[in-house]
N, C-alpha and C positions, 0 to 999 in steps of 0.2 A: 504494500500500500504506500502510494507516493507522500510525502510529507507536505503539508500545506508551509505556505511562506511564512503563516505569524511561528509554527513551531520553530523551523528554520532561522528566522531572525530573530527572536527573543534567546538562542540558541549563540549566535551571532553576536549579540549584545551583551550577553552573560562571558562570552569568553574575549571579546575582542575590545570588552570594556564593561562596566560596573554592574553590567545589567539595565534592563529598559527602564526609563522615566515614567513615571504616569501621564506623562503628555506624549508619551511616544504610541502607547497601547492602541489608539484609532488606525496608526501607518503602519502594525506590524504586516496586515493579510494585503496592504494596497500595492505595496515594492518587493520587487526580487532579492533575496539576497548579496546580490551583487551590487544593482541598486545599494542596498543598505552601505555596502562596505564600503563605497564611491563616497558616499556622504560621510562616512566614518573618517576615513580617509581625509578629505577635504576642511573639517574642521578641525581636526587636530593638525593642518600645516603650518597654522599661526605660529610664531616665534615662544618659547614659554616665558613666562617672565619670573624673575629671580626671586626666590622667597625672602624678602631681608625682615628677620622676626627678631634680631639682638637688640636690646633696649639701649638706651644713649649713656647709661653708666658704665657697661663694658665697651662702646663703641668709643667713649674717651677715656676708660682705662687703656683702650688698645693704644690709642694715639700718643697718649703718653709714654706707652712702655716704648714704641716705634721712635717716639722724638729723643727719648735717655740710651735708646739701647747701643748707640753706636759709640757711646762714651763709656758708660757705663750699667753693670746690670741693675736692673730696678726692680727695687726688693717689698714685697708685699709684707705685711705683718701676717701675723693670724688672723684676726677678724676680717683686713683686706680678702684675702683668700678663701677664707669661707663666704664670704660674702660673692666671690667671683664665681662660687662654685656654685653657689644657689642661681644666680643670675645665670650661668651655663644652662644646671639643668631645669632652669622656667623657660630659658629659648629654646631648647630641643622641646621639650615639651610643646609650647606655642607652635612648633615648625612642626609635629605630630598635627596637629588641630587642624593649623592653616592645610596641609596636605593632602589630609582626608578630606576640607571642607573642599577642596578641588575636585578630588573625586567625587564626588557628590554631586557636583552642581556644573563641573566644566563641558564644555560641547566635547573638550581634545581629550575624547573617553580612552581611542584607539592608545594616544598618547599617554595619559596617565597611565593607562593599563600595562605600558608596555614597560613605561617606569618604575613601578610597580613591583615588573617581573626582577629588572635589573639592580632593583632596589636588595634584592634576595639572590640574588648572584654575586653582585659588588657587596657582599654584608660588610659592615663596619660599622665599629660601637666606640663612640667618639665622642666624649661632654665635653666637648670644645662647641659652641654652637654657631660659629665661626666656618669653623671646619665641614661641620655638619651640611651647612646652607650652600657652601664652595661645590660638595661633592654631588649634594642632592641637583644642583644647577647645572654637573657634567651630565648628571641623567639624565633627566628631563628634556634638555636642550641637543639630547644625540641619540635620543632613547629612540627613534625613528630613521637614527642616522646611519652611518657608519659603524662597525662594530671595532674593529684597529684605532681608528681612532679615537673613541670611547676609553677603550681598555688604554689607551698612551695617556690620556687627560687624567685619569682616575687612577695611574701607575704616579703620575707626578702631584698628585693632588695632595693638600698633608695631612689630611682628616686618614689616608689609605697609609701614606708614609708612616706616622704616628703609630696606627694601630697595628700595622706589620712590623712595627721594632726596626723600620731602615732608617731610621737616624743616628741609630748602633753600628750600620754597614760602613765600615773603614776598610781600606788597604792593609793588609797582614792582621786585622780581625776583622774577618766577615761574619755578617749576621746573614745566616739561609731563611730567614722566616717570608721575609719580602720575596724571595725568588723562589721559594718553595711554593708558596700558595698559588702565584704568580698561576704555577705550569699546574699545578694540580687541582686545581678552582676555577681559576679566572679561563684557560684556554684546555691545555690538552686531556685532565683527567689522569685520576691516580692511574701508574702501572704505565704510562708511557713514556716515560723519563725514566734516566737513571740515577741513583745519587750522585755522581760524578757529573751531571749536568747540571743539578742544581746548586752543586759548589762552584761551579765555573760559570755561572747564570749571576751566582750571589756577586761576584768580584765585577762583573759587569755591574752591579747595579752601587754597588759604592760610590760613595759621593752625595746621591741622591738625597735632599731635605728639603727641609722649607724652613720658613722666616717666622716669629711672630704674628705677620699677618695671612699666616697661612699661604703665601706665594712659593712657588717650586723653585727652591734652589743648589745651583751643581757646585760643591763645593770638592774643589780640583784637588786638594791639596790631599785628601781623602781617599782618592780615584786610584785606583787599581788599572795604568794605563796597559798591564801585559798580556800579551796572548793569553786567548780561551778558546779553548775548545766545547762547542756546544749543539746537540742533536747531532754531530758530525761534520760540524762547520768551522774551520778554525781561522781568528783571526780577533785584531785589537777592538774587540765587540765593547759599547757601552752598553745602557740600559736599552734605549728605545731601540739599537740593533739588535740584543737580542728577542724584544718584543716582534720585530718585523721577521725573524727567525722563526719561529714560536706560530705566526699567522701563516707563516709559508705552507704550514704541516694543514694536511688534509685533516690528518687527525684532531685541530680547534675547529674546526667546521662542523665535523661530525658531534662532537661533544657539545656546544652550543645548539645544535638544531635536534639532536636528540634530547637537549633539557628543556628547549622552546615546547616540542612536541609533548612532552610529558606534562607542561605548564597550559598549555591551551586546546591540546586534542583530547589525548587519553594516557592512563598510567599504562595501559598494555603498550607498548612501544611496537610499531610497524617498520620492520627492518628495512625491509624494502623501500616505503616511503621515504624514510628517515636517508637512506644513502640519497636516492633522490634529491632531496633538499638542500644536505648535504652539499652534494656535489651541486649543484644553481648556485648557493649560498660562496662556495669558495671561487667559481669561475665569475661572481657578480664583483669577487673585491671584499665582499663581507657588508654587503650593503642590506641595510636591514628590512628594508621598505617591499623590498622585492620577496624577499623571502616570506612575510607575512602575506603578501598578497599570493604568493603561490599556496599558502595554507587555505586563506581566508575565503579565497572566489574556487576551489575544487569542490567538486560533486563530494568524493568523500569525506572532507572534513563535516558536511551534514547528515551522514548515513547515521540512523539508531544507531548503530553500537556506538558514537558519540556522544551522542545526547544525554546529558544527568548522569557523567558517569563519571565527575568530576565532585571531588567534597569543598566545599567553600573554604578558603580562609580564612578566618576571623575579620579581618580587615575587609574582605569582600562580601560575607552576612552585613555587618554593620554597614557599607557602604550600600550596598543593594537594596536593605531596606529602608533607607532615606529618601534613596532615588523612587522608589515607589511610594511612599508614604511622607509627601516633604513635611520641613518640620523646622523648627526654632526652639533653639534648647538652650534653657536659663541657666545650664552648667554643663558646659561642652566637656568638662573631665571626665566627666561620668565615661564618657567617650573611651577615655584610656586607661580607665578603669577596668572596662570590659575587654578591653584589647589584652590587658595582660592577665586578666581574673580564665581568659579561652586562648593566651600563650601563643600573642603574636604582637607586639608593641612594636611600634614603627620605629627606627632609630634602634632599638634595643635586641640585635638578633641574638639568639643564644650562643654563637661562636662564628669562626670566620665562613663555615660552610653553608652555614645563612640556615633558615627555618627549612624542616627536612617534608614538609605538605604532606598528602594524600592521608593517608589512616592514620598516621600521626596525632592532625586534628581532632580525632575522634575517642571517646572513653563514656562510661556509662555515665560519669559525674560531668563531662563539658558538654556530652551530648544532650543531658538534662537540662542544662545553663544554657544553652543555642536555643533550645528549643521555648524556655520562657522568655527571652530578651522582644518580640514583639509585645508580652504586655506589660512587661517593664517601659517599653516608650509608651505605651499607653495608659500608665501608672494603675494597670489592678493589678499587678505582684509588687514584691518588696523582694529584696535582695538580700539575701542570708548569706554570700560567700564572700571569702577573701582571696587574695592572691594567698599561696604560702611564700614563705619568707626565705624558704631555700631554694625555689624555684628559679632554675637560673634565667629564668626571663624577667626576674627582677632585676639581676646587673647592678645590686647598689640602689636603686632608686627609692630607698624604703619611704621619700618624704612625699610620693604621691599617697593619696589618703587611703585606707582599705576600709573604711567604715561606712555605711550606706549615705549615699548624698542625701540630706533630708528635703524634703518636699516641701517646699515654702508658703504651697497653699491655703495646707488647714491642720492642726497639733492631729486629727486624724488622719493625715496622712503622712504623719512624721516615718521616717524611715525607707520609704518608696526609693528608686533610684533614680532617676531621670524624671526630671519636671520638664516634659513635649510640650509644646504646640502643632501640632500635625493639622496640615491644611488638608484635610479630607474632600472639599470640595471638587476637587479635578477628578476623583474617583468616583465621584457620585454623578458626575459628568459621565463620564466613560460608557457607564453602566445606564442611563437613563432611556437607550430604547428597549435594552433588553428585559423579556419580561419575566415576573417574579420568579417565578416557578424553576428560571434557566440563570439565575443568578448564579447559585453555589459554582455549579460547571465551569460557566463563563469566567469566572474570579476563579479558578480551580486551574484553567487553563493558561491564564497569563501569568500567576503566579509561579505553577511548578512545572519542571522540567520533563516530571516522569508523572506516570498515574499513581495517585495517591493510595498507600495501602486502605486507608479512612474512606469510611463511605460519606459521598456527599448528605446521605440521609442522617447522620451520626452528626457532621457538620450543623446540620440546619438544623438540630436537635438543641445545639449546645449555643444557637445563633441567638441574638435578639431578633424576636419574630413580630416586634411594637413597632415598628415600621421599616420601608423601603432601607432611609439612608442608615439606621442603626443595622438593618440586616447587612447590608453592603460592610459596613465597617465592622462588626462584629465575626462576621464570616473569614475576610480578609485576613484578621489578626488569627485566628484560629487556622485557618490553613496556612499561614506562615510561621504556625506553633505544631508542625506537624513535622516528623522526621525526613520529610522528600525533599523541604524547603530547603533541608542542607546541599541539597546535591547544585549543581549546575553543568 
């Protein structure tokens, strides 16, 4: 049985970006999927623009340490320094907020999305938030680009420098942390290298730092100028030589379009396809635009065994259900609250191999916690958990709060977690020729991926049956509190 277009592009939308808006739900059955992608495509070409979230007490501590430093070091007390470190981590924080409110709300879905992905590739955990804003700007800004050159900006950037320990990489002591990860993260994948490459990778990359203001700088004196021999290539290689080394090998092609593939198709990996892509992807230069579109416009990336067979990410529940249900929320923390209470904090990945997806996400006790978070934004639950404390998706942040945001409304609703404003009216829109009887369905169908274990008669059981717009919104929340809603 052939697939109708809205399946297909709400299919589209969930992976090639946040998932459908409720102003999209009328254009899912009118466009082709390809149609869709053209559009997807076209609004994410805008330039991105820079997140600048540092507040003006570190942006003139910066200036000052920049205008002393070349004299002399300038020296914080204690309180200066805790005081920088709170200031640090409120602008990661705030750059968490501002990021997701883009996914949310941005047309350059395709774009964030793909950011997103690189966001979890490039992992890096960095309360510099300086740093943070520099690296997040090579994504975003190339996240459709170039992939070599992506991976060069983001090798010199010092949010990456920093957190790989290559400000340790000297001449006659190298540090392999930076060059290690380099080959077995960032391009070729463990088991295709040998140690002997990545000690001779490491001396290439000596030198490499940055400044105070987080600028990339080659500090020569440092440099390891001798022969190296690397993948079988010898010669007085820097850093960014042996990065164009490194892209030479079929084998980053492979490895990047086989992590693409697992991130937007399916966890079953199609060998076949995968070389394919593969091979486009290394004779295109590593241009990234193309290779999505060879995903995005094939017959088979829409074939059922695609469809909902993907587990959401915490960051992509929470975005997905905004974009369907808009909203203004009087304590956006709650926000990353929930990010890390379901072990995916933006900024904060668990190591450098970035969050590990698919069943991961899932355990009896988060699968429970997914599943109430629509009537959390609709404040009839309250919120009983915490992050724990040894969870390494804490990373030190213990000053975000774990105790339930209180509802500001009424001392009866003290405890709730998220005080929404959900503009339900575009939904009620949506739904206004369709008649009552075919409601559940029709909200059934744009909603989930796959058919619902739950019967729609069970649904409208548990519905408010007092009128039209409470069924519409009552039904909504309930089958987005149903275990299919996790899939995409």
């Amino acid at each position: 049985m052939a697939l109708s277009n809205q399946v297909k592009n709400q299919h589209l939308l969930w992976r090639a970006g946040f998932g459908p808006a409720v102003e999209q739900l009328g254009d899912l059955s009118k466009y082709t999927p390809k149609q869709f992608y053209t559009a997807l495509k076209k609004a994410s070409s805008k330039k991105a623009e820079y997140m600048d979230v540092a507040d003006d007490y570190l942006k003139g501590l910066m200036q000052g340490i920049e205008e002393v430093g070349r004299q002399q070091k300038k020296e914080l007390d204690s309180d200066e320094r805790k005081l920088r470190q709170q200031k640090n981590r409120e602008g990661v924080r705030n750059l968490n907020m501002y990021w997701m409110h883009e996914m949310v709300n941005s047309s350059s879905q395709l774009r964030e999305k793909m950011a997103f992905f690189w966001h979890g590739h490039f992992a890096c955990r960095n309360l510099n938030v300086f740093y943070q804003q520099g690296l997040l700007d090579i994504i975003r800004t190339n996240a459709l680009g170039n992939f070599g050159s992506m991976l060069k900006e983001i090798s010199k950037s010092a949010a990456m420098l920093n957190f790989l320990n290559n400000q340790q990489n000297k001449k006659d002591h190298p540090n392999e942390n930076f060059a290690r990860e380099v080959m077995e993260l960032f391009t070729l994948g463990r088991g295709n290298y040998t140690e002997h490459d990545v000690k001779e990778a490491a001396r290439a990359f000596t030198g490499w730092s940055s400044n105070v203001k987080g600028e990339y700088v080659f500090r020569r004196f440092q440099h390891d100028f001798g022969s190296k021999t690397v993948l079988g290539k010898t010669g007085n290689f820097d850093g960014g030589e042996v990065l164009d080394i490194l892209l030479d090998q079929k084998q980053t092609a492979k490895y990047i379009t086989k992590k693409i593939y697992k991130f937007f198709v399916n966890e079953k990996i199609d060998e076949a396809k995968v070389e394919w892509l593969a091979d486009r992807f290394h004779k295109n230069d590593y241009e990234i635009a193309p290779l999505l579109e060879d995903i995005f416009t094939s017959d088979w990336f829409y074939e059922e065994k695609n469809i909902g067979t993907l587990i959401k990410s915490p960051v992509e529940l929470l975005v997905g259900i905004q974009r369907m249900l808009p909203m203004k929320l009087e304590n956006e923390e709650a926000l990353m609250l929930l990010q890390r209470i379901l072990g995916q904090l933006l900024f904060y990945p668990p190591n450098v191999a970035g969050w590990p997806g698919g069943k991961s996400w899932i355990d009896s006790s988060s699968l429970m916690m997914r599943m109430r978070i629509p009537m959390l934004i609709n404040d009839i639950d309250e919120l009983n958990v915490s992050a724990k404390d040894d969870d390494d998706v804490m990373m030190g942040i213990k000053d975000i709060k774990k105790q339930p945001v209180r509802n500001s409304r009424s001392s009866k609703a003290a405890g709730r977690m998220i005080n929404a404003d959900v503009n339900w009216n575009p939904l009620y829109k949506n739904y206004e020729t369709v008649p009552r009887e075919k409601l559940a369905d029709e909200i059934s169908k744009n909603i989930l991926q796959v058919k619902s274990a739950v019967s729609m008669d069970l649904i409208k059981q548990y519905s408010d049956q007092t009128g039209r717009e409470n069924f519409i919104k009552s039904a909504t929340l309930q089958i987005m509190s149903t275990p299919e809603y996790q899939l995409c």
